[in-house]
N, C-alpha and C positions, 0 to 999 in steps of 0.2 A: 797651022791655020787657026785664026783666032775664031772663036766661036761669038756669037752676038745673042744673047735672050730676051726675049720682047717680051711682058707681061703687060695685063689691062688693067686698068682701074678707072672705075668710073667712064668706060667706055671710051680712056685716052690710051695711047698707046707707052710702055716705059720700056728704055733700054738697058741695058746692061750699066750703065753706067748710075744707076739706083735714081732718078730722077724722072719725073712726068712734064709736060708742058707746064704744070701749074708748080712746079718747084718741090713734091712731096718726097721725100727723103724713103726709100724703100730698099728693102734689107729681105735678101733670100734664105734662108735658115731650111734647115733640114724637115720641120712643120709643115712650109709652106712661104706665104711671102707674109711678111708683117712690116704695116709703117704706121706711122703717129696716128694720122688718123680713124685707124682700125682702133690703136692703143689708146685713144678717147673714148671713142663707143664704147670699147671694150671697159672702163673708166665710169662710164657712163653706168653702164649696166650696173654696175658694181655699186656705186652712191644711190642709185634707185634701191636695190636689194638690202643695203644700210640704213635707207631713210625709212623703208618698211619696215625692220627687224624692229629699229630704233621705236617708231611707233605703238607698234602694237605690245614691246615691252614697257612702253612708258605710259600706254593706256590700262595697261592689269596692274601695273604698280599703280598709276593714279586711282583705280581702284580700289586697291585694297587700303593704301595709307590715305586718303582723301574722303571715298563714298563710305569706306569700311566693310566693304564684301571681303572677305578673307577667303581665300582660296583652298582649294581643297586638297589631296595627297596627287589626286590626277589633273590640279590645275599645275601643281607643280611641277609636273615631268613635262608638260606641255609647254611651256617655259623654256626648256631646256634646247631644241633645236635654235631656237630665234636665237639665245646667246651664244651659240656656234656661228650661225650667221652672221650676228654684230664683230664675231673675233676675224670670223674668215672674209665677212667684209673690208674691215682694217687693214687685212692682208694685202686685201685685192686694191684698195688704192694708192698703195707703194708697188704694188708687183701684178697688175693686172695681167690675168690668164683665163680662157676660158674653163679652165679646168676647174678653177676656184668658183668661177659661179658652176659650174656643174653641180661641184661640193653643196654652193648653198640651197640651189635646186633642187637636189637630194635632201638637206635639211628640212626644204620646205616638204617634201613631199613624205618625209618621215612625222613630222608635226601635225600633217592632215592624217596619219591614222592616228595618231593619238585621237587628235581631235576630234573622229569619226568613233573612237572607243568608248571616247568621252559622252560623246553627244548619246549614244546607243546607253550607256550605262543610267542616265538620266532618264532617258525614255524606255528603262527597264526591258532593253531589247537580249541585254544578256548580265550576267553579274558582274558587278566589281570588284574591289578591296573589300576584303570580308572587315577591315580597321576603318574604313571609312563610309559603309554601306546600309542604309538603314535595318532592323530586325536582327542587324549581328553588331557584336562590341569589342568581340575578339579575345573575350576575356577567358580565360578557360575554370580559374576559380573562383571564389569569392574575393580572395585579399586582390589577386588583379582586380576585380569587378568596383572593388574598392579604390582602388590606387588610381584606376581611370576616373572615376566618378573626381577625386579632387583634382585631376588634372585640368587644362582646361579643353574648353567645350571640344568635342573632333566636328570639322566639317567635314559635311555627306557629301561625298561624290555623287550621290544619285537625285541630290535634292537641287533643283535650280534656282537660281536666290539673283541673275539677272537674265534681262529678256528683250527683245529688241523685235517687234514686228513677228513676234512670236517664236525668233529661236534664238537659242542660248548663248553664252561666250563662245564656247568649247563648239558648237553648232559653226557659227561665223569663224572660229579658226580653222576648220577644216574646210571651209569657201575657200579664206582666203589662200592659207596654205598650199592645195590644190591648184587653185586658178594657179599662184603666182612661182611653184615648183615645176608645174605643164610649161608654164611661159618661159621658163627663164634656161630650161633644159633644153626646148625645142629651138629658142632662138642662139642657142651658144653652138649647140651641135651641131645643125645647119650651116651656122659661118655668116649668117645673116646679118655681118657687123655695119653694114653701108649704108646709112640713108639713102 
């Protein structure tokens, strides 16, 4: 006896035969059900999570080599999840999966404690890099004490050199980061791929 499975989408009815009234091509996989149009949004999601990474890498760069803010030992770890992002975004537009924006969702949300360490280190809420922290140098003798001194300048982690409505880079990365790793986690796991 032949079996028949009816799934819905979009509140049409699909048979077995992977097709809806509207012609959407639908493929049952051991997941769940997946068809193009989930693989858009899901696409979708992906190039928004890109175009952010991309952004906010290309405004600390515009930064540093443009305004001349130089970054400090903890701008630079803070850096680091966004270029996982930009990699595993790449990923995701050849191979869309939710699992990939999970990944970058987690990125972002690893990025917001930086950012939150950062921001705290500034506002002197706990210490930082004793290398890059004002009233220490890290030098232990004199000839380091010296060897530092011709090197050049170290920027402080704890000192804030931009400001924007009264809070810092490192303050607005942990906004954004936060906001946009809650978002991108809740709506992947969910399933919430439909307009």
């Amino acid at each position: 006896m032949r079996r028949v499975y009816q799934f819905h989408h979009w509140g049409r009815p699909l048979t077995a035969s992977g097709h809806n009234y509207r012609g959407c091509l639908v493929t049952a996989t051991s997941s769940g059900v997946y068809n193009a149009e989930m693989s858009m949004t899901l696409r979708n999601l992906t190039i928004a999570t890109l175009a952010l990474s991309l952004g906010v890498i290309g405004f600390v760069l515009f930064s540093q080599y443009v305004q001349g803010y130089q970054p400090c030992e903890l701008c630079l770890r803070e850096r680091l999840p966004w270029y996982f992002a930009i990699a595993m975004g790449l990923i995701g537009l050849l191979f869309p999966s939710r699992w990939i924006l999970v990944s970058i969702g987690l990125a972002f949300l690893v990025s917001a404690g930086l950012g939150l360490h950062h921001a705290g280190v500034e506002q002197h809420w706990w210490p930082g890099p004793t290398a890059c922290t004002s009233g220490s140098t890290g030098a232990k003798t004199i000839d380091e004490l010296r060897e530092m001194m011709h090197r050049e300048k170290i920027v402080q982690c704890d000192a804030v050199s931009w400001t924007l409505f009264g809070l810092s880079m490192a303050a607005y990365n942990f906004l954004t980061s936060l906001a946009a790793g809650t978002f991108i986690i809740l709506v992947t796991l969910r399933g919430r791929y439909v307009r």
